[in-house]
C-alpha positions as CSV (number, residue, x, y, z in Angstrom):
1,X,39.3,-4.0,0.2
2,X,35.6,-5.4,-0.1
3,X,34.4,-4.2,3.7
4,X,32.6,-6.9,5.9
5,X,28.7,-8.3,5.5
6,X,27.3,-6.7,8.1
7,X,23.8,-8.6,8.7
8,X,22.5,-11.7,7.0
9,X,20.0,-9.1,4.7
10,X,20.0,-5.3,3.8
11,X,17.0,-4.0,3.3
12,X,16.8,-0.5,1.3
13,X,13.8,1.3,2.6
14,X,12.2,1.7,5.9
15,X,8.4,1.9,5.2
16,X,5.7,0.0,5.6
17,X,6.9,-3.1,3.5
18,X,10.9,-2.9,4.5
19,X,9.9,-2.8,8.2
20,X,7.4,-6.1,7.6
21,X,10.1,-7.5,5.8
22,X,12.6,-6.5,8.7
23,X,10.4,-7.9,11.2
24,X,9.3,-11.3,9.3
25,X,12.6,-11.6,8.4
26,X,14.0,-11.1,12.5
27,X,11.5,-14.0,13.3
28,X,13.0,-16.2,10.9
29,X,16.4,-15.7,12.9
30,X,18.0,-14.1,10.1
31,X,20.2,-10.5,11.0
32,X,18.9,-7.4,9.1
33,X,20.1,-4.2,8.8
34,X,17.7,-1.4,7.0
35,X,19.0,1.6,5.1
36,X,16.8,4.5,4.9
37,X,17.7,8.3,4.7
38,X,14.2,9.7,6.3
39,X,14.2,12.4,3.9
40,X,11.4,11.4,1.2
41,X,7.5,12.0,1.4
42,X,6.9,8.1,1.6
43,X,3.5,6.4,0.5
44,X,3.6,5.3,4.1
45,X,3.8,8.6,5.7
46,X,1.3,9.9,2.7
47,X,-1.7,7.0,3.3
48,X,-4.8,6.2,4.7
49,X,-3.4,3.0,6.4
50,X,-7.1,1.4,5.2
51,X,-6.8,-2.5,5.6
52,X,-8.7,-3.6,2.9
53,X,-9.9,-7.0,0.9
54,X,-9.5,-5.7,-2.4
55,X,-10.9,-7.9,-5.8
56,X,-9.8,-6.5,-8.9
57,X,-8.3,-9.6,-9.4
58,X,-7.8,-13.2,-7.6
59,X,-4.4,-12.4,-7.2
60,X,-4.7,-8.9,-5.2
61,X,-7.6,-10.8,-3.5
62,X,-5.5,-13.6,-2.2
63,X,-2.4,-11.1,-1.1
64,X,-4.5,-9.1,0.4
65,X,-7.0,-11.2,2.3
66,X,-4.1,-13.4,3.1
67,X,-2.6,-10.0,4.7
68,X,-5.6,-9.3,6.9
69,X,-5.2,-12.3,8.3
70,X,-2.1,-11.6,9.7
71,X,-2.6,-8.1,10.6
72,X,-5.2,-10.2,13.1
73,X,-2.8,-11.4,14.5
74,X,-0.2,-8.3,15.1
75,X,-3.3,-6.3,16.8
76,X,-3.7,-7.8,19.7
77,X,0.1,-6.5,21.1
78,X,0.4,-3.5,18.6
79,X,0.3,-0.5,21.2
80,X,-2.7,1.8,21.4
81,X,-0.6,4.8,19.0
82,X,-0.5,2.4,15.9
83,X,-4.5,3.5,16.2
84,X,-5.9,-0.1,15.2
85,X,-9.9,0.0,14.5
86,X,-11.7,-2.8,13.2
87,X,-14.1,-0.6,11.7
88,X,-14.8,-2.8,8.3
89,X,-15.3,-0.7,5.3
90,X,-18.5,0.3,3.9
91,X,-19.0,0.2,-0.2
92,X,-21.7,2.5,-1.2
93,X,-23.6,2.0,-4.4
94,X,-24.7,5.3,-5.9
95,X,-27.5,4.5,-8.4
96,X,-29.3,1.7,-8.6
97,X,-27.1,-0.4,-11.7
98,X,-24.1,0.1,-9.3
99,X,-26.1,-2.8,-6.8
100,X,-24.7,-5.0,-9.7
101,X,-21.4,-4.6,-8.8
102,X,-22.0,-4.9,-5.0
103,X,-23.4,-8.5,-5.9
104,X,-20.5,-9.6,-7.9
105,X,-18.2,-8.1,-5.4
106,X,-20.4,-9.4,-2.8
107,X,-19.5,-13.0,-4.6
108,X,-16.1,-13.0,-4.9
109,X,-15.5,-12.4,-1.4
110,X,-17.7,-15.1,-0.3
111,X,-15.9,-17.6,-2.8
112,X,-12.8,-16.6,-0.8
113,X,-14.7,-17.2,2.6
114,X,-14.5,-13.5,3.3
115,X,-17.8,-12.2,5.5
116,X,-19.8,-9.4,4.0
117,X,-23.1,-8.0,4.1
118,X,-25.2,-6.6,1.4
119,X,-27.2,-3.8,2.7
120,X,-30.2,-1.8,1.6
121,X,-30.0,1.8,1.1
122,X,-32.4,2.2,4.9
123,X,-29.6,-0.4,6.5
124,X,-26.8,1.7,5.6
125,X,-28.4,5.2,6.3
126,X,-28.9,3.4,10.3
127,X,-25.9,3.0,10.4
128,X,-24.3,5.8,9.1
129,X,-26.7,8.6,9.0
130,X,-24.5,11.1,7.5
131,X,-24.7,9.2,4.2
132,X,-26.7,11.0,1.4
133,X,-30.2,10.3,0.6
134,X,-31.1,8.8,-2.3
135,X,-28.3,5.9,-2.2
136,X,-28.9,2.8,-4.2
137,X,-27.4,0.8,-1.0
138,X,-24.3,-0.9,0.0
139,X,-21.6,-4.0,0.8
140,X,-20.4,-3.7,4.4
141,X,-17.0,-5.7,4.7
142,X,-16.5,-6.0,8.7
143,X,-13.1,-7.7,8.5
144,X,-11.7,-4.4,6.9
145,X,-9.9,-2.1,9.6
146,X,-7.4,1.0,9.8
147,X,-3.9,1.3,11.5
148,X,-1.9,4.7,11.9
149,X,1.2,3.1,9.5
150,X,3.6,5.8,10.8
151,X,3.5,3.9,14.0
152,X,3.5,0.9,13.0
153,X,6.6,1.1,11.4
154,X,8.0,2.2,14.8
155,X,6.6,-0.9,16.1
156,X,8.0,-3.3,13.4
157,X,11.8,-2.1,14.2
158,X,11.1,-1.8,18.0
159,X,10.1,-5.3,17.9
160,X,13.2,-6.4,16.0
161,X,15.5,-5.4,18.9
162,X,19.1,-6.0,18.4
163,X,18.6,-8.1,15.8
164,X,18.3,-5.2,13.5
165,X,20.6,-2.3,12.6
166,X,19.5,1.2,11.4
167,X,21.5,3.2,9.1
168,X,20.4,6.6,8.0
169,X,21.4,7.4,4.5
170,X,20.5,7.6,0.7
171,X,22.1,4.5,-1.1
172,X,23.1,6.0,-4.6
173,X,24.2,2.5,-6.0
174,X,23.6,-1.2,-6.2
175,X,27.2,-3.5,-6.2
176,X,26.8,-7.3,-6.5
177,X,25.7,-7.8,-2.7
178,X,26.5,-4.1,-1.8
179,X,24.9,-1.2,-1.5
180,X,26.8,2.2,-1.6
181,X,25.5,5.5,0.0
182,X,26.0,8.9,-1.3
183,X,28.4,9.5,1.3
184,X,31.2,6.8,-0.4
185,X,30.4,4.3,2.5
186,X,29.8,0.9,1.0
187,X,27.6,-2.1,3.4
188,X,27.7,-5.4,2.3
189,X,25.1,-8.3,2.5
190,X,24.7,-11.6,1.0
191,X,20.9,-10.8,-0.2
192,X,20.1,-7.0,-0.6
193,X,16.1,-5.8,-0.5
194,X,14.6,-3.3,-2.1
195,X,11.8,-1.7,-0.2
196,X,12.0,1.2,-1.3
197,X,8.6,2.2,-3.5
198,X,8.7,4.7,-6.3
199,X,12.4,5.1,-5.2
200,X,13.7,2.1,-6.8
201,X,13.6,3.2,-9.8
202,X,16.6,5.5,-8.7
203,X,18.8,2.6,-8.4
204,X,17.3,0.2,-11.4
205,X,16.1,2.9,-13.7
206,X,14.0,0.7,-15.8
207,X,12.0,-0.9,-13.4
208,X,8.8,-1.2,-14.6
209,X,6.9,1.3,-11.8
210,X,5.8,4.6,-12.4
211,X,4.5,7.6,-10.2
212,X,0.5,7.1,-9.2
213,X,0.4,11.1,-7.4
214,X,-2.7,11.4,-4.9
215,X,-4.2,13.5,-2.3
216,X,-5.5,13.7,1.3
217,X,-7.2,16.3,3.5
218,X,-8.3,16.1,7.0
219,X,-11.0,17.1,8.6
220,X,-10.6,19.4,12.5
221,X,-12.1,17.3,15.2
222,X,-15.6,16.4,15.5
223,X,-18.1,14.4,17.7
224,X,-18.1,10.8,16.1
225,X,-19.9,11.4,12.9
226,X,-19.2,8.3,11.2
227,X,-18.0,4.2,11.9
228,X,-17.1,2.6,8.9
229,X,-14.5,3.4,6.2
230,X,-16.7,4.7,3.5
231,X,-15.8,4.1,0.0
232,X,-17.9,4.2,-3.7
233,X,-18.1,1.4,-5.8
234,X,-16.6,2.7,-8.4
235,X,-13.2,3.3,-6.8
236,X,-11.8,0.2,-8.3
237,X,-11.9,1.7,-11.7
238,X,-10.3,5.2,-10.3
239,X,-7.6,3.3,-9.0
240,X,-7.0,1.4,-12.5
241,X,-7.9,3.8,-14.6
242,X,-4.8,5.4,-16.7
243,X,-5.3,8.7,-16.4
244,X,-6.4,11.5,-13.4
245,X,-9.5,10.5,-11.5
246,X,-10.6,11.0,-8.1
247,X,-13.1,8.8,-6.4
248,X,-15.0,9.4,-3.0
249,X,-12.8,7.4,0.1
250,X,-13.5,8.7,4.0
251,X,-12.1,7.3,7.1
252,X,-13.1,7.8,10.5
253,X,-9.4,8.6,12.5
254,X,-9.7,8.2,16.2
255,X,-9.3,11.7,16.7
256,X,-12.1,12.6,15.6
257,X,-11.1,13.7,12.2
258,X,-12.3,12.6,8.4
259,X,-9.3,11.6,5.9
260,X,-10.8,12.6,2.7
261,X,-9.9,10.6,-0.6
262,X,-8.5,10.0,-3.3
263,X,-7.3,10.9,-6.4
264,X,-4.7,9.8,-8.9
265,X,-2.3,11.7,-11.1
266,X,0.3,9.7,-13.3
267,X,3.4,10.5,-14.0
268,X,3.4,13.3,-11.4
269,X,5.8,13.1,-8.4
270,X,5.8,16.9,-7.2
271,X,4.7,16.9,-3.6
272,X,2.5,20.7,-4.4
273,X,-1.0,20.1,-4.3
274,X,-3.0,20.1,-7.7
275,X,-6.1,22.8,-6.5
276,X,-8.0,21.8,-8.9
277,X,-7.7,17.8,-8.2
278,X,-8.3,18.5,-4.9
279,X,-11.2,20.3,-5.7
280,X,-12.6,17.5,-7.4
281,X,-11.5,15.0,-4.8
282,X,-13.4,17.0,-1.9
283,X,-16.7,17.7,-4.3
284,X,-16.9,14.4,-4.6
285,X,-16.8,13.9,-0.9
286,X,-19.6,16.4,-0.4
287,X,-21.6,14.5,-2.9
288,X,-21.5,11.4,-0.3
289,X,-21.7,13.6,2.7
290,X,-23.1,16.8,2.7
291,X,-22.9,17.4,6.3
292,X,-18.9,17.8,5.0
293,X,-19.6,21.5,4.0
294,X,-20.1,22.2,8.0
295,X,-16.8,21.2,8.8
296,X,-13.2,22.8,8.5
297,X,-10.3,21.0,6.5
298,X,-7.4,21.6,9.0
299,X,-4.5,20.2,6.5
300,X,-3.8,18.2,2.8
301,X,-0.8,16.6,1.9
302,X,0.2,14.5,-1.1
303,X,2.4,11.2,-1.6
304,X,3.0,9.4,-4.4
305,X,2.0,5.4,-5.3
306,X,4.5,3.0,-6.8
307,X,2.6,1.5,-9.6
308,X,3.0,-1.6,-11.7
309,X,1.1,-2.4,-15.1
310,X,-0.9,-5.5,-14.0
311,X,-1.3,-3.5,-10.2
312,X,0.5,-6.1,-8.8
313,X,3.6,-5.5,-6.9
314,X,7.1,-7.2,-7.6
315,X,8.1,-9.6,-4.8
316,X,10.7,-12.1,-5.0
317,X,14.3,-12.4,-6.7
318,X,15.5,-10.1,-9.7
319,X,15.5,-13.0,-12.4
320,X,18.9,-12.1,-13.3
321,X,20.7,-11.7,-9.9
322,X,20.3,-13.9,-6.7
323,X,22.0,-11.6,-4.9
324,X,18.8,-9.1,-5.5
325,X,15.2,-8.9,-3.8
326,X,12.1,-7.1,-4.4
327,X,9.2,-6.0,-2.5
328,X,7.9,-3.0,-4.5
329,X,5.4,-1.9,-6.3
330,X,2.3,-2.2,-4.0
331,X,0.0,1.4,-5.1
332,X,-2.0,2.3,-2.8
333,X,-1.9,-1.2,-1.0
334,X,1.0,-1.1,1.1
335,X,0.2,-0.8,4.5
336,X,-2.8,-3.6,3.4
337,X,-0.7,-6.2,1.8
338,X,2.9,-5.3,3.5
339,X,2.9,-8.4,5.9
340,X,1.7,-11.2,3.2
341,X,4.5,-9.2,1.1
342,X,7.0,-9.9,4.0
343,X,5.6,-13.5,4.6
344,X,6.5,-14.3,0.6
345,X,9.4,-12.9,0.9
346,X,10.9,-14.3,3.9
347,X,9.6,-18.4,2.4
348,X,11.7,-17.3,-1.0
349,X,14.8,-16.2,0.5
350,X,14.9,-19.4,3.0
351,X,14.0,-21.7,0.3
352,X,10.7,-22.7,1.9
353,X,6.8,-23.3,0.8
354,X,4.5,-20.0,0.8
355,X,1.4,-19.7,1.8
356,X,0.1,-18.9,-1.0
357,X,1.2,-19.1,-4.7
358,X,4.0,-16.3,-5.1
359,X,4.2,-16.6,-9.1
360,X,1.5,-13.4,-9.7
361,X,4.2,-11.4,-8.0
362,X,7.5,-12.2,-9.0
363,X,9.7,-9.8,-11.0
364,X,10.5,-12.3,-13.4
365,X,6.9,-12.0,-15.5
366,X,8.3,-9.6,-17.0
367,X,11.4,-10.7,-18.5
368,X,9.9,-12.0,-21.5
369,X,9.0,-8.8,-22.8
370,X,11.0,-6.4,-24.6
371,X,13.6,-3.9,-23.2
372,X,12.7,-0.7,-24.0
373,X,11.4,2.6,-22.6
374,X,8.9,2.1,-20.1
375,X,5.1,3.3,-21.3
376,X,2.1,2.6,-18.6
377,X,-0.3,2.3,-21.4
378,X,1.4,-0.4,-23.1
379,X,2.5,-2.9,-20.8
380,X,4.6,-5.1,-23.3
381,X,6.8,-2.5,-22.9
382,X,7.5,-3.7,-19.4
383,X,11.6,-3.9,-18.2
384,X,13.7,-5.4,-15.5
385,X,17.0,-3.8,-15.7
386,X,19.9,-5.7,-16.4
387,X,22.7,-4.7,-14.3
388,X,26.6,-5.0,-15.1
């Protein structure tokens, strides 16, 4: 006997995007229960939590500026533990042909009405001293900010109330508008979402993701050394690039401590640390900050990104089942873009007009191409599993 629907929408996943979709999806007066086991070194326990306008492309820019502007708006009744700071993030150009790319950037946020400040190499060293010497100078985006995700996730169900059920346990299988747990227990909806990263591939093996590894190290507690989130202008190409690179990242926690990034790794989901990697990743740090070699790293940890080809994530209906939603995919933009994601998703599912225009994200650009074996350097290789 088929069991019961027991909310309106099952979401699989309770990170940073499931709990935005939970949330968004509560507002809209639709019942939700979310399935997560707890058990996994999420990308949402593993991040920075750095809000951030990125540009690679007009489509990450619009998600993700579109996101900040509604992470404005949670702020103001987030409590004080979700650790909100609107410090804006500070891009650093190291030699003088990387000022280039601060003007282009500096020109694609303004075309998108997005407030930033090209800075001079004596501008940025006033306001963050601990900056090396010799910098070429800078783009300071003050919109940018940080939240502790952790605790925003908290937040996001707390504010659902009893609209939302939490069941704790690994769902092994997808049914048409079922999900079934390891344990045999079966939980039926009449939309199921998965919101569940890197581990969605588990269920729909040939989901075109793959592993993006990185790593994090924290600083002990300091006096207030430094304001902004600090990141070089080349990290765009790190976080693009196809192979292992690490790129200089540092945020300012309220504690008092650094977080020290990043690095990526493909194909690599262990959670042990890469010494070597991290080596690099903390060199690089040093480079920027030199003061760094003063201070003690009190912990590093490692999570793992959800990657698409195009570094776009999947958000809307599987093309081939009605029944089946996405919200995956994000890298290392989760916790930046996880309330636009939940915005889309919650317009697509009740039929309604987005915000903005949802066809850069949907699963179904990738239908065309063929079904085979997944490679990350050939994305016509791309696959949306087909299931029975």
């Amino acid at each position: 006997m088929t069991p019961p629907q027991i909310s309106d929408v099952i979401i699989v996943g309770a990170g940073i995007v499931g709990t935005a979709c939970a949330y968004q999806l509560v507002q809209e007066g639709l019942s939700v229960a979310v399935i997560d086991d707890g058990g996994k070194r999420a990308a949402t326990q593993a991040g920075m939590g750095h809000l951030v306008c990125m540009d690679d492309n007009p489509a990450e820019l619009a998600l993700s500026c579109y996101s900040l502007d509604i992470w404005r708006t949670f702020t103001p009744h987030m409590p004080e533990n979700c650790a909100w700071r609107g410090c804006g993030t500070l891009w650093l150009a190291d030699e003088e042909d990387e000022m280039a790319l601060a003007e282009e950037k500096s020109a694609r946020l303004a075309r998108y009405g997005i407030e930033n400040i090209p800075m001079t190499a004596t501008q940025i060293h006033q306001i963050e001293p601990m900056v090396k010497a010799g910098i070429a100078g800078g783009l300071c985006v003050p919109g940018d900010g940080i939240v502790y995700a952790p605790n925003v996730v908290h937040w996001f169900l707390a504010a659902c109330n009893e609209k939302i059920q939490f069941i704790k346990g690994q769902v092994h299988a997808l049914e048409s508008q079922a999900v079934v747990l390891s344990n045999g227990k079966k939980y039926c909806a009449p939309r199921i979402l998965l919101a569940n990263g890197l581990w969605s591939t588990h269920l729909l093996p040939e989901l075109p993701i793959f592993p993006k590894k990185g790593q994090l190290a924290i600083t002990d507690r300091y006096p207030t050394c430094i304001t902004h989130q600090l990141v070089e202008l080349g990290y765009s190409a790190s976080a693009h690039a196809d192979g292992t690179s690490t790129a200089f990242n540092v945020q300012a926690r309220p504690t008092g401590q650094l977080l020290i990034g990043s690095s990526r790794q493909l194909h690599n989901e262990k959670p042990t640390i890469d010494l070597a990697l991290l080596r690099s990743m903390l060199q690089r740090a040093l480079y920027f900050l030199p003061q760094l070699g003063q201070m003690n790293i009190l912990r590093c940890w490692s999570g793992v990104r959800a990657a698409t080809p195009d570094g776009l994530p999947l958000l809307g209906p599987h093309p081939d089942h009605e029944w089946l939603w996405l919200a995956v995919g994000h890298e290392g933009l989760g916790v930046t873009t996880a309330p636009g994601s939940a915005r889309i998703i919650s317009a697509l599912m009740l039929n309604r007009k987005t915000e903005i225009n949802p066809s850069p994200y949907q699963p179904a650009r990738f239908t065309s191409m063929s079904y085979q074996t997944y490679d990350p350097s050939n994305s016509s290789t791309c696959c949306l599993t087909r299931l029975p």
